[in-house]
NULO-789830 format. One record per residue (C-alpha): x, y, z; residue in one letter. Coordinates in steps of 0.25 Angstrom, whole numbers, plus 5000, padded with zeros to 4 digits. Layout:
<dotors>
XYZA/...
</dotors>
This chain:
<dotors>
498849675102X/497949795103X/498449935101X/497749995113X/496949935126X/495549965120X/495749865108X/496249735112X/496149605104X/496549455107X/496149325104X/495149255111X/494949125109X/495549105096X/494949235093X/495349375088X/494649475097X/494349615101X/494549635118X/493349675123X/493549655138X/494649575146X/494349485159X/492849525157X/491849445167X/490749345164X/489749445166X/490549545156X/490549425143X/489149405147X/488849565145X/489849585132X/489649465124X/488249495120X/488349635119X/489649615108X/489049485103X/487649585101X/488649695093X/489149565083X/490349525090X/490949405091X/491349395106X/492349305112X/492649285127X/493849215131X/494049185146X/495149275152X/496549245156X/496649215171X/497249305179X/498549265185X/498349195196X/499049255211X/499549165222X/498749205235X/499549295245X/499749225258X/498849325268X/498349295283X/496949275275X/497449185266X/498649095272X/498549005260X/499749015252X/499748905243X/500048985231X/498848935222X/498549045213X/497249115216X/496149105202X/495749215195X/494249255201X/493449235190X/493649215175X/493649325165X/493549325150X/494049425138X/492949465129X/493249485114X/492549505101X/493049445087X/493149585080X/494449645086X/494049775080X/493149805091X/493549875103X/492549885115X/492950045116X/492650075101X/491450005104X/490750075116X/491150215113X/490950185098X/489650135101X/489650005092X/489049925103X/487449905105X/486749835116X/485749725113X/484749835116X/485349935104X/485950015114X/487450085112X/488250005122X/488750105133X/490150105140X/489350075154X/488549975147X/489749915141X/490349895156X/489049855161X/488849975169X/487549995163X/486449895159X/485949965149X/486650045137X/486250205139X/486750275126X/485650355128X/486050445138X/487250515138X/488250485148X/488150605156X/486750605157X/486750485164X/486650475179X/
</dotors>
């Protein structure tokens, strides 16, 4: 059980992990595991639990009321590394993570916001 929300940990298949993102995407593992597996971290991705499925409402567009639970609308994984002292937080503003180009990663690289990482210029310079 994690003290606080920012330092989660569970196991992963069969696995003893740090959390670093819940229901991420495909396109989300296919962005993190290299850059943590380029920082020497053991990265496990576990498929997420489904969300619990609804029975469609009856509605004039959709009469159908068989009661057949709608599935979730696309599958989502939890991404977690094998050294639970690391905390995705700690790590950006701690700036322990470096792109593959040697670049400190940046919050807006971090969530893909920017391609590239800009340490370089402050924040407020930015435009």
């Amino acid at each position: 059980m994690a003290i606080n929300k920012n330092h989660e940990f569970e196991e992963l298949n069969g696995v003893k992990c740090a959390i670093v993102e819940r229901n991420a995407s495909q396109q989300r593992v296919d962005f993190l595991k290299p850059l943590l597996e380029f920082n020497k971290y053991t990265v496990i991705i576990a498929a997420s639990p489904p969300a619990k499925a609804t029975a469609p409402a009856a509605t004039a567009a959709n009469p159908d009321t068989s009661g057949e639970p709608t599935p979730p609308p696309h599958a989502t994984y939890t991404i977690g590394v094998t050294d639970v002292t690391f905390n995705p937080t700690n790590a950006l503003f701690g700036r322990l993570l470096k792109t593959p180009s040697g670049q400190v990663v940046t919050v807006a690289y971090w969530q893909q916001r920017d391609t590239v990482s800009r340490d370089d210029i402050p924040y407020f310079a930015r435009k």
